[in-house]
C-alpha positions in Angstrom: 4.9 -0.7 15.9 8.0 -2.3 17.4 9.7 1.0 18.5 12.2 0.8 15.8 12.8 4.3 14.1 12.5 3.1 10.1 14.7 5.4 8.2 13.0 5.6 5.1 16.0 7.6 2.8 18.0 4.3 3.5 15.0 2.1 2.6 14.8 4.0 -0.9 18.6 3.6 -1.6 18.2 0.2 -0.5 15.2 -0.3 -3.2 16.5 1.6 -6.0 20.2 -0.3 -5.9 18.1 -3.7 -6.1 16.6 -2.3 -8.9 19.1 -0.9 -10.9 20.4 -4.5 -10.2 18.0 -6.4 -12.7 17.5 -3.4 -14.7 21.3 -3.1 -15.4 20.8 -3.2 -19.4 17.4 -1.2 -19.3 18.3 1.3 -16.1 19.0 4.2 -18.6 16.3 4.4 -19.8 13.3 3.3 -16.9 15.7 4.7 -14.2 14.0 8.2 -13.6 10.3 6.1 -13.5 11.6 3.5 -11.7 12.8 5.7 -8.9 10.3 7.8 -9.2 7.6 4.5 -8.3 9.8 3.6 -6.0 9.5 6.9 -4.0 5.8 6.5 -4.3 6.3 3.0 -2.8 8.2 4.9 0.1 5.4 7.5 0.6 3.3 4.8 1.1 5.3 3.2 3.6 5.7 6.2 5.4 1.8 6.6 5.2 1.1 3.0 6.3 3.5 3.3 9.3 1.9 6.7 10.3 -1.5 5.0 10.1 -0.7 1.8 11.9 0.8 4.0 15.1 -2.5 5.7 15.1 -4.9 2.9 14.4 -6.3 3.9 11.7 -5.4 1.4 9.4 -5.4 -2.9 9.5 -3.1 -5.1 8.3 -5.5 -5.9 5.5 -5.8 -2.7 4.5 -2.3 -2.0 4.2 -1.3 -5.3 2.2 -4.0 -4.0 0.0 -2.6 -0.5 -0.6 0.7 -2.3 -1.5 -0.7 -4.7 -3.5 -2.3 -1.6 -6.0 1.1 0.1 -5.6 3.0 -3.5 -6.5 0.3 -3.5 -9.8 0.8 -0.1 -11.0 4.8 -0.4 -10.7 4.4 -3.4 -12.8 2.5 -1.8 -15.6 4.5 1.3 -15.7 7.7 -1.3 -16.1 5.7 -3.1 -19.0 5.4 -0.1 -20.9 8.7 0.3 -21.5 10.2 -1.3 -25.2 12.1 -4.9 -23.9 11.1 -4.7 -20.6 8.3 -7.9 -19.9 6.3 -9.3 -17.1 9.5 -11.4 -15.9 11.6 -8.2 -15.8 9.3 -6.3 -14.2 8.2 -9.0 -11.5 12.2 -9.5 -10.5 12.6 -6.0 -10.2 9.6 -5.2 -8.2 10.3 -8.4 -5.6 14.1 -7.6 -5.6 13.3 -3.9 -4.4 10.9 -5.1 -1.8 12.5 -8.0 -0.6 15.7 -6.2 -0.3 13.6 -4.0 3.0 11.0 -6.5 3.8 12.8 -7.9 7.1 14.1 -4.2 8.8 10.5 -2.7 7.5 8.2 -5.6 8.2 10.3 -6.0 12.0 9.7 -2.4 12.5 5.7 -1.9 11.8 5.5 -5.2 13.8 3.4 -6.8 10.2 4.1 -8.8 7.6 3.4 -6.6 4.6 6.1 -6.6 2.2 
């Protein structure tokens, strides 16, 4: 990694208010599973940084591990009444795009 302490509370605050962004209408309701996948997505930040610094885990392996936490965001989303793939594709992008550049500089890969 780059050296870069990655203060993950701020990364979740960062990720939830993107969310609750293009969930404005449906927040009430998916809010407490929302943030609750998005504290899993977190965790598994956390885990892949953690890894990375000790070398046990590639780049491939970590894009994969997001990519299965990406797909199972999605389908919680979908099973909510009025929320569809569009919906739930914006909101998962806007919540990692809205860390990608301070969490990819700081793990030194280009994972989210």
């Amino acid at each position: 990694m780059s050296g870069k302490k990655i203060n993950f509370q701020e990364l979740l605050n960062t990720m939830l208010s993107a969310s609750k962004e293009v969930l404005k209408k449906e927040w009430k309701n998916v809010g407490p599973v929302a943030e609750l996948q998005i504290k899993n997505i977190i965790h598994n930040l956390e885990q892949i940084a953690i890894l990375k610094l000790s070398g046990k885990i590639s780049e491939e392996q970590a894009k994969l591990h997001l990519t299965l936490q990406r797909e199972s965001f999605k389908t919680i989303l979908l099973s909510f009444e009025g929320i569809g793939i569009i919906i739930a594709e914006k909101t998962i992008n806007a919540a990692l795009n809205a860390v990608k550049n301070s969490f990819n500089k700081a793990i030194g890969w280009r994972l989210l």
